[in-house]
C-alpha positions, 0 to 999 in steps of 0.5 A: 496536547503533545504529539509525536512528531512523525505522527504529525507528519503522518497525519498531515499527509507527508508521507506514512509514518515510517517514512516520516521517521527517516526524513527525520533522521535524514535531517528533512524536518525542523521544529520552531526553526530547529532542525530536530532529528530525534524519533522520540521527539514530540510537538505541540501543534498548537504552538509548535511550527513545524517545516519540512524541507523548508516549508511549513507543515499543517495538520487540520487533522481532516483525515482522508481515506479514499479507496482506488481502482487502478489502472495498469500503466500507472505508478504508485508513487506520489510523484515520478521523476521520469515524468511516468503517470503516476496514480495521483494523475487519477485523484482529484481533491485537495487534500494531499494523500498517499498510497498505501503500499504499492501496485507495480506498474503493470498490476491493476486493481484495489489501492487505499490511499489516505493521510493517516499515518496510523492506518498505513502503518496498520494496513503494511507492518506484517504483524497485523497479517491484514489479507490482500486477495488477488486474481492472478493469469498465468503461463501454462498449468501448474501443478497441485504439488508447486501450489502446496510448496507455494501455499506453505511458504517457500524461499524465493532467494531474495526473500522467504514467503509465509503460508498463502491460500490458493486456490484455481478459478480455471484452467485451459491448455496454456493459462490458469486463472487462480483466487490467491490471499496473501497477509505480506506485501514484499516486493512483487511478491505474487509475481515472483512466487509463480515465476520460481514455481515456472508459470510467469505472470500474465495478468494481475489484479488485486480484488481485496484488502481485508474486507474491502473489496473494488466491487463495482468500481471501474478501473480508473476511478475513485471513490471515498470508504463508507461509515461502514468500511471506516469502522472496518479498517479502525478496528484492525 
């Protein structure tokens, strides 16, 4: 049966499938000894043999799904070329996988990472509005008038923000603990959103992804989804 090929890179866990697309497009991938660069294109992985950057692709199509507690100080990249810690330094199997989307370096808390394309490219394209739920400390106490600018939506000038719930967990003379539920994953979203309202972020934590939540599970540590959130996650 044929497969697109980037589907197949996805799958065998090069990367998402976004991601694979470009390394097509770059030239990265060959099919049967013949570099191949056009996104249409589909194999046959029976038969087809497929390289990227020069070594061989292979699919067992043993789908990996594996839910992180991250901790901070570690990035979230597959590998690092400054020789940081990087969240595989915490995942111990033998099956490569990737995250999907990213915890900067100093945010902690729920990261998926899988071998399917499929799901990443669920989990991170805007238009499947799947909710992150994250517990966020801030400078000072903001005030109910910025959180509604922020809760509609707001230009932060590098990007504009759709609507968001927020909500205040507590609150002292200095800092302000707050509940906050996003659908996006733009770059250090949550970050920016409370520096352009003048209350920089202390401390972040993602809770939630959808109904997927790090309950019980130590920072650190990893463990592989249940049947149930399965199920979850492929019916998105």
């Amino acid at each position: 049966m044929e497969i697109r090929l980037q589907k197949y890179l996805a799958d065998a866990g090069i990367a998402s499938r976004r991601k694979c697309e470009s390394y097509i497009v770059e030239g990265k991938v060959s099919v049967n000894g013949r570099v191949v660069k056009e996104l249409g294109s589909k194999i046959e992985p029976d038969k087809d043999i497929v390289k990227y950057n020069g070594r061989v692709v292979k699919n067992n199509s043993h789908l990996i799904y594996i839910m992180l507690n991250k901790p901070t100080g570690y990035i979230t990249s597959v590998s690092d070329e400054k020789g940081r810690k990087t969240v595989m330094d915490l995942i111990d199997i033998n099956t490569r996988v990737y995250p999907i989307g990213r915890l900067d370096y100093n945010t902690s808390g729920l990261l998926l990472l899988t071998n399917d394309g499929d799901l990443t490219y669920k989990l991170t394209h805007p238009k499947h509005e799947v909710e992150k739920k994250y517990i966020v400390t801030v400078k000072g106490v903001p005030s109910e008038e910025k959180l509604n600018e922020l809760r509609k939506g707001t230009d932060l000038g590098v990007y504009k923000t759709s609507h968001s719930k927020i909500s205040v967990l507590q609150s002292s003379k200095d800092k302000t603990k707050l509940k906050v539920v996003i659908h996006e994953g733009k770059n250090r979203q949550v970050r920016k959103m409370f520096e352009h309202i003048g209350c920089p972020v202390i401390k972040l934590q993602r809770a939630a992804i959808g109904k997927l939540k790090i309950d019980g599970l130590s920072q650190g540590k990893y463990r592989h989804l249940s049947k149930e959130e399965l199920n979850y996650i492929k019916k998105l």
